[in-house]
ZAMARGU-4260 file (C-alpha; in steps of 0.2 Angstrom, whole numbers, plus 5000, padded with zeros to 4 digits):
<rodrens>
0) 5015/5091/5048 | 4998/5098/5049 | 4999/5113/5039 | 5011/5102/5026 | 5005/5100/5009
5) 5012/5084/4996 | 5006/5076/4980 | 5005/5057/4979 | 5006/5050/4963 | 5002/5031/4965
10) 4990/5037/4979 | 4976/5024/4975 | 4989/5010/4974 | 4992/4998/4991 | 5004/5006/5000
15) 4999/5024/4992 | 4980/5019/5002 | 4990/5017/5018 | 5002/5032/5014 | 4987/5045/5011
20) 4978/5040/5026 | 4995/5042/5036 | 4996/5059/5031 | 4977/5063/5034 | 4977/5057/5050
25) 4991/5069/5053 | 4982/5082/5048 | 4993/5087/5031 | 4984/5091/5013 | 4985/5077/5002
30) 4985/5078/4981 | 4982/5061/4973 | 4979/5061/4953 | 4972/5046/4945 | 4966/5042/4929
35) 4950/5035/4935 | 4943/5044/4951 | 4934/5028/4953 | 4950/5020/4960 | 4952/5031/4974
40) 4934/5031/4982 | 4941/5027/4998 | 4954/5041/4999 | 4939/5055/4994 | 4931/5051/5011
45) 4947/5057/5020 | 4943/5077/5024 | 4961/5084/5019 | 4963/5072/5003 | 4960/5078/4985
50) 4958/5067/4972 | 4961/5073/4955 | 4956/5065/4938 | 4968/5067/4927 | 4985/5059/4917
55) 5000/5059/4929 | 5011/5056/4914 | 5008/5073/4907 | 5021/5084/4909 | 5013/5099/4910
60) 5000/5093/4921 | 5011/5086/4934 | 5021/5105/4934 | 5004/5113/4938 | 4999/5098/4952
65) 5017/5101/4960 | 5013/5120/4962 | 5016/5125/4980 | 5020/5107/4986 | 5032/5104/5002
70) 5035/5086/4994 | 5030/5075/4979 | 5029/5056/4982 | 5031/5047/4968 | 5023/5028/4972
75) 5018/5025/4955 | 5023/5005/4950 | 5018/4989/4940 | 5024/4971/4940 | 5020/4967/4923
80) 5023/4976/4906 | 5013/4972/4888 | 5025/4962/4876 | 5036/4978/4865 | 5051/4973/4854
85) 5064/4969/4868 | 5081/4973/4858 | 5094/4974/4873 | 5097/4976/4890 | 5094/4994/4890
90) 5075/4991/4883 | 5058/4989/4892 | 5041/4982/4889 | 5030/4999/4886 | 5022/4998/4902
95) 5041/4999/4913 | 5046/5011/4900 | 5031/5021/4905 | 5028/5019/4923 | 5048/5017/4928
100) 5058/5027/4919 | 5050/5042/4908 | 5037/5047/4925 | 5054/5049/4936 | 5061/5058/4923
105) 5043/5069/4922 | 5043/5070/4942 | 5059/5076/4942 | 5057/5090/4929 | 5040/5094/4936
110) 5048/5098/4954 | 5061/5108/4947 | 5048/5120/4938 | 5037/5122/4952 | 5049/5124/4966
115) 5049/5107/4974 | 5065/5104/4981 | 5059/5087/4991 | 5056/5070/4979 | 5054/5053/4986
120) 5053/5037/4978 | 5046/5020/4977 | 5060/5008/4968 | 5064/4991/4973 | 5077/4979/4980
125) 5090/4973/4967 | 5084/4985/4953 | 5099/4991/4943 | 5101/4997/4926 | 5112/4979/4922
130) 5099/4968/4932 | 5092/4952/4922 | 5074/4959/4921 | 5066/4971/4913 | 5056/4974/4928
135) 5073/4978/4940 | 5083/4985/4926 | 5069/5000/4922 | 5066/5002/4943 | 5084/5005/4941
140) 5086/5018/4928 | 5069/5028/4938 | 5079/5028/4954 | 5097/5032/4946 | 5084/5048/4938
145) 5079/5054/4958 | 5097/5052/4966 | 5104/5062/4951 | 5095/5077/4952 | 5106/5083/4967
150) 5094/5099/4969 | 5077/5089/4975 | 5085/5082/4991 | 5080/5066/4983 | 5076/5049/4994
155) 5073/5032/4987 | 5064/5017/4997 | 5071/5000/4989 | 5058/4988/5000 | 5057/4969/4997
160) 5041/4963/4994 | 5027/4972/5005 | 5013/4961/5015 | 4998/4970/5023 | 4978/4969/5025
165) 4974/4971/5005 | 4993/4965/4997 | 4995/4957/4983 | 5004/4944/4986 | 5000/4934/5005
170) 4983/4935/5000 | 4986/4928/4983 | 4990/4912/4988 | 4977/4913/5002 | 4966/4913/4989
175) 4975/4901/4976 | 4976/4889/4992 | 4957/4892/4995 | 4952/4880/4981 | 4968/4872/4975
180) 4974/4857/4985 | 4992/4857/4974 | 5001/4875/4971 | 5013/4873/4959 | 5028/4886/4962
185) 5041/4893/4948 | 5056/4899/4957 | 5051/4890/4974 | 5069/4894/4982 | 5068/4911/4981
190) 5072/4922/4993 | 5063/4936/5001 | 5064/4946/5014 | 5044/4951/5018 | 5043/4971/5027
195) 5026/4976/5033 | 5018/4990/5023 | 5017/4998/5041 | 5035/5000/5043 | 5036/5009/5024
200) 5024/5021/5027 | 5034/5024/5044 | 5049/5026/5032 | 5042/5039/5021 | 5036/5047/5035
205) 5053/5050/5044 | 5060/5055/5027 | 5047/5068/5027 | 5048/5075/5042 | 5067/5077/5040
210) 5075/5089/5029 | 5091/5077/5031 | 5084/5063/5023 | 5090/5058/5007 | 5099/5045/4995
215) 5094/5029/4996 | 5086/5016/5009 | 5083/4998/5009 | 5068/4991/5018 | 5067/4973/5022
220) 5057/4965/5037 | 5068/4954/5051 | 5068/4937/5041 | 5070/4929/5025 | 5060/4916/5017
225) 5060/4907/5002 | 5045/4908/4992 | 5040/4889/4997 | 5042/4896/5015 | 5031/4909/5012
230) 5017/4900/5004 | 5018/4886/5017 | 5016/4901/5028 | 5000/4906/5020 | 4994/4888/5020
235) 4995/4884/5038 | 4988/4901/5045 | 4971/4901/5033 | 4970/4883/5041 | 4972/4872/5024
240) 4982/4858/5019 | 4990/4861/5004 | 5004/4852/4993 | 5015/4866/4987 | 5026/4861/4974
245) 5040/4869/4966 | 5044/4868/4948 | 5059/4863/4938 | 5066/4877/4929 | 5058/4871/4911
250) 5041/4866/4920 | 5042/4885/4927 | 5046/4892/4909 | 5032/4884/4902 | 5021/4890/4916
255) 5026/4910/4912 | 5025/4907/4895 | 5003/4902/4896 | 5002/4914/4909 | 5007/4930/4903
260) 4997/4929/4890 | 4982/4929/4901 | 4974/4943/4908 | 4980/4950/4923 | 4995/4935/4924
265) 5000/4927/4939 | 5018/4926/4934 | 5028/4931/4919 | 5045/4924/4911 | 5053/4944/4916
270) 5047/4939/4935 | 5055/4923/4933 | 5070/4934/4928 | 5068/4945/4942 | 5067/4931/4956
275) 5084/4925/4951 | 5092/4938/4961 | 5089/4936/4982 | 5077/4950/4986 | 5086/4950/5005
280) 5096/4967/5012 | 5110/4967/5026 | 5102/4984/5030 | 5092/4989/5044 | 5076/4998/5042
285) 5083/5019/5042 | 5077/5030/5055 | 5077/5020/5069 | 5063/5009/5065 | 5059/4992/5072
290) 5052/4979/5059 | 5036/4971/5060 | 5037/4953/5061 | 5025/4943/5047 | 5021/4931/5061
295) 5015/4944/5072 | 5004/4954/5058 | 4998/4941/5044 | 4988/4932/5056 | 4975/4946/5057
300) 4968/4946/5041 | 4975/4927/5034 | 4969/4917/5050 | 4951/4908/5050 | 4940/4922/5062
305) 4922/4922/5066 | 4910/4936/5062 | 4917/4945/5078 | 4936/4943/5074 | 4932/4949/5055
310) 4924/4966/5059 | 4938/4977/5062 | 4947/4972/5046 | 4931/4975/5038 | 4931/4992/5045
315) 4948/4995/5040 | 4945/4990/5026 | 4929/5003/5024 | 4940/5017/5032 | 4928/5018/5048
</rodrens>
């Protein structure tokens, strides 16, 4: 893979960070657009990375970025979506439409007029085009856009929620436990099944160094959890003693309501939607691979450590 060339979009995102540096490491030439370079400071230390300012919804930019690629690896996502008119099933908030749907659709017409004949693709466990959220229901439609274009050899990685060093989701409770003593939960039941964003860059990796990979992959870790699990989880590792609560169903439709209206939200009535379905697969992780248990990874960034057990996260962190 050394001589191997891909463009990344969604490089400077969590698992895109991890991605990049996978690929660096191995010696391959690495792409990454963003609309502010800013985002990406870390990824422009790393000698075979280029990052490039520019709109990755563009059409006609993206064509010019896939130019003499071996891959594109479209990792581009977000959990939340500005209010539009909702009218149906088939509608999205601006933000889905934009990121889900219409940059598959892009991706895949950029490949085909620069030659790509590989595509892989971040989607999302449960996400159909009939799913109850707007959320899984535009996931859907972006992965139904990569599996139908038969030409690109396409690959689609449906993980549960991904935990690692910088997540956004482990270390958002740590933090809400860090000066709540009662967290409240909407949804406290439901269930997930937690894969280490070690195991998904391993997955993309396989899929990339095989010309046979393709269709679609779940990715789950070895266990399932419910949500009050988890947070209890998060709790006793940072070494806190915290009532977590969970919510009646109106209490936790109130709770969406004020928050999505804050910047940044916490939790939306369309992720409420979402967690109705149990984000758990049957299937093993593809290629072979072995899945990193939570118990044996979380503690290395969520446990209390003294200055001397916090430096190597810090220079992971740094990328040193």
């Amino acid at each position: 893979m050394n001589k191997a060339n891909f463009l990344v979009v969604g490089g400077s995102g969590f698992v895109g960070r991890h991605l990049v540096a996978a690929l660096a490491a191995r010696g391959a030439r690495v792409t990454v657009p963003t609309r502010r370079r800013e985002r990406a400071r870390d990824l422009i230390l790393l000698p075979t990375v280029e990052v490039v300012e520019c709109d990755a919804g563009d059409r006609h930019a993206l064509a010019a970025l896939a130019g003499g690629r071996d891959a594109v690896v479209n990792l581009a996502g977000v959990l939340h979506s500005r209010r539009g008119r909702v009218r149906g099933p088939n509608d999205y908030g601006p933000d889905f439409a934009a990121a889900h749907v219409e940059l598959p659709l892009a991706l895949v017409r950029a490949c085909r007029e620069a030659g790509v004949r590989r595509l892989l693709h971040m989607g999302a466990l449960g996400a159909s085009p009939s799913a109850p959220s707007e959320y899984l229901r535009s996931k859907g439609v972006g992965e139904r856009a990569v599996l139908d274009a038969g030409d690109l050899a396409g690959c689609v990685f449906r993980p549960s929620v991904i935990f690692g060093p910088d997540d956004h989701f482990l270390n958002l409770f740590a933090r809400l436990a860090g000066f709540s003593p009662v967290l409240p939960l909407a949804c406290a039941e439901a269930r997930f099944q937690p894969v280490y964003v070690g195991d998904v860059v391993a997955a993309f990796l396989a899929a990339l160094d095989s010309r046979e990979a393709r269709g679609s992959y779940d990715l789950g870790g070895p266990k399932e959890y419910t949500l009050r699990d988890l947070v209890k989880y998060v709790c006793s590792t940072t070494g806190r003693t915290r009532l977590v609560l969970g919510l009646p169903d109106a209490a936790a439709w109130l709770q969406a309501v004020v928050m999505e209206r804050l910047p940044g939200p916490l939790i939306t009535r369309d992720n409420l939607r979402s967690m109705q379905l149990p984000n758990v697969t049957a299937s093993p992780l593809p290629f072979g691979l072995a899945p990193t248990a939570l118990e044996a990874a979380a503690p290395s960034w969520l446990a209390p450590a003294g200055p001397r057990e916090r430096y190597p996260a810090l220079r992971w962190r740094a990328r040193r």
